[in-house]
Residue, then its C-alpha position, 0 to 999 in steps of 0.5 A: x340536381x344539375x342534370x334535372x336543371x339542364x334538362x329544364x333548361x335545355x327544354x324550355x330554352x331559358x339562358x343563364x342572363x334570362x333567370x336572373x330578369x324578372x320576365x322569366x316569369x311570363x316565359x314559365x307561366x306561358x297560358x296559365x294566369x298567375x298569381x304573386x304576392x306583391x309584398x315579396x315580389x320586390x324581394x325576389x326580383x331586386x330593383x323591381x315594384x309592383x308598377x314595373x312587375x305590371x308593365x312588365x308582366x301583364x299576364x300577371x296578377x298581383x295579389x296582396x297579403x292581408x296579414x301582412x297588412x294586419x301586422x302592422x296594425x299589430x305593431x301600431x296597437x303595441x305602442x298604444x297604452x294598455x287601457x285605451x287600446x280597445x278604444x284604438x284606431x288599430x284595435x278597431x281596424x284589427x277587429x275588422x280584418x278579424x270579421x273578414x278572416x272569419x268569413x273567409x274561413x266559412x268558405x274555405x271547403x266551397x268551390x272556387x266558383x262558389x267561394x268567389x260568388x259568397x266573397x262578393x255577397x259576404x266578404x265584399x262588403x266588410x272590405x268596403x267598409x274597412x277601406x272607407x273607414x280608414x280613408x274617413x280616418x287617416x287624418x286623425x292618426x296619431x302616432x307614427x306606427x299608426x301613420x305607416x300602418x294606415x298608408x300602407x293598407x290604403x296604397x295596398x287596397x288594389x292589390x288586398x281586393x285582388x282576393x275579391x275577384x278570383x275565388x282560387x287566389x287566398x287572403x294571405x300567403x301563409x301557405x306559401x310562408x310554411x312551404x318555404x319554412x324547411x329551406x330556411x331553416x337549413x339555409x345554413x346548409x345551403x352555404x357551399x352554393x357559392x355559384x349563380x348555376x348552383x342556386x338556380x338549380x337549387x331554386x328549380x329543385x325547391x320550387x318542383x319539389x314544394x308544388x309537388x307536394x301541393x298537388x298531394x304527390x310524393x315528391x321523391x316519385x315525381x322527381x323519379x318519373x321527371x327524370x325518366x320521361x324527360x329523357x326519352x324527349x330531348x329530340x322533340x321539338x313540340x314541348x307541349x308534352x311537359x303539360x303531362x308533367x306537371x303536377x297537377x297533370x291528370x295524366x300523371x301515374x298513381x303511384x306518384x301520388x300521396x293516398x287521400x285521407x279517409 
C-alpha cells in the first residue's frame, strides 16, 4: 500500500500540505471535466462550500443530489398528520420528484448523447415546473420541516439542474453511496491508520480500487498490472503514459477485465 502511494505520489508530484487542500483536486483531474456531489463536497474538504470549490476549481462541476433533496421532503411529510398528508406541500413535491426519477429510469440503456437530448425534451420541463411550484408556494410553508426542505431545494436548483446539461452526470449519488458502503462498514477495521500518510494511502488504494470495478475490472489484476508497469518508468519525465493506466484505458489487457455478461 505505501509503496503504490509513493509511486503515485512520486509521479504525479503531490506533496504531503497538497493532499490535504482541496486543489488536489484540479491537479488530478488535469483535461478531464469532473463532476462532484455538492452535498458531500463540504464533508470531504472541511471549511469549504460550494462558492469557494467554484473560485477555486473552475474546471469542476458541481452536480447536486435529488435524493438528498427529496429526503427532506421525506421528513417534512413525517411530522404531517397521517390524513391530510396526501393534500401536503411535501407529498405533492414527492409526487413530482417521483414523475422525474420515473422518466429518468426510461433513459437509463440510452447513450449519454441521446439521454441528454430525451432530459431536455422530457425531464426538463417537469424540472421547470417543480422549481415554479415550489417558488409559487414558499410563503405559505407551515411547519419548520416543511421550511428547510423548500430553502433547501430552492438554493440547490443551480447545482439539481446540473444533471440537465450532461447526459453522463446522474440524478443522485447513489452509485457513489453503495461504492463506498463496504469501507464504512469495516471502518472499525481502519482504526490503527493513526497517521495523515497511512489514511491518504488507504484513500488512494479505495479510490483506485472502487473505480476499478466501475470499469468492470478485477481490481486484484489491476493492482497487479499497476504495480508492474509503473516501475519500469520511474526514470520518465513524460507522464502521459499514466493515460494507459487508467481504468478506463482501452489499451489496458484483457485479462484485468471483468468477462460481460451474456
Amino acid at each position: 500500500m505505501a509503496n503504490l502511494n509513493a509511486i503515485l505520489k512520486n509521479k504525479m508530484g503531490l506533496s504531503a500540505e497538497q493532499a490535504k487542500k482541496s486543489k488536489v483536486l484540479a491537479s488530478l483531474s488535469g483535461s478531464y471535466r469532473q463532476n462532484m456531489k455538492s452535498i458531500h463536497y463540504s464533508q470531504l474538504v472541511p471549511n469549504t462550500n460550494q462558492f469557494y470549490t467554484e473560485k477555486e476549481l473552475e474546471d469542476l462541476k458541481i452536480a447536486g443530489c435529488w435524493v438528498h433533496c427529496r429526503r427532506k421532503f421525506d421528513e417534512a411529510l413525517k411530522a404531517v398528520p397521517k390524513a391530510a398528508q396526501k393534500e401536503s406541500l411535501s407529498y405533492l413535491v414527492i409526487k413530482q420528484i417521483q414523475a422525474v426519477y420515473r422518466e429518468e429510469d426510461k433513459l437509463k440503456d440510452l447513450k449519454p448523447k441521446d439521454r441528454l437530448r430525451q432530459r431536455q425534451v422530457v425531464i426538463k420541463p417537469l424540472v421547470d415546473a417543480l422549481f415554479a411550484y415550489l417558488k409559487s408556494n414558499e410563503r405559505k410553508v407551515s411547519t419548520a420541516k416543511l421550511k428547510q426542505a423548500v430553502t433547501y431545494a430552492l438554493n440547490q436548483e443551480k447545482y439539481l439542474r446540473v444533471f440537465l446539461e450532461d447526459g453522463e452526470v446522474p440524478m443522485d449519488n447513489n452509485a457513489s453511496e453503495r461504492a463506498i458502503r463496504g469501507f464504512c462498514i469495516g471502518k472499525k477495521n481502519w482504526e490503527m491508520i493513526d497517521t495523515i500518510n497511512g489514511a491518504t494511502s488507504s484513500a488512494i488504494i479505495y479510490s483506485i480500487a472502487e473505480t476499478a470495478k466501475a470499469n468492470n475490472l478485477k481490481p486484484y489484476e489491476y493492482f497487479e498490472y499497476l504495480l508492474t508497469e509503473i516501475p519500469a518508468h520511474m526514470d520518465d519525465t513524460d507522464r502521459t503514459f499514466l493515460e494507459d493506466l487508467l481504468p478506463w484505458s482501452p489499451k489496458l489487457p484483457e485479462y484485468i477485465r471483468k468477462p460481460k455478461d451474456r
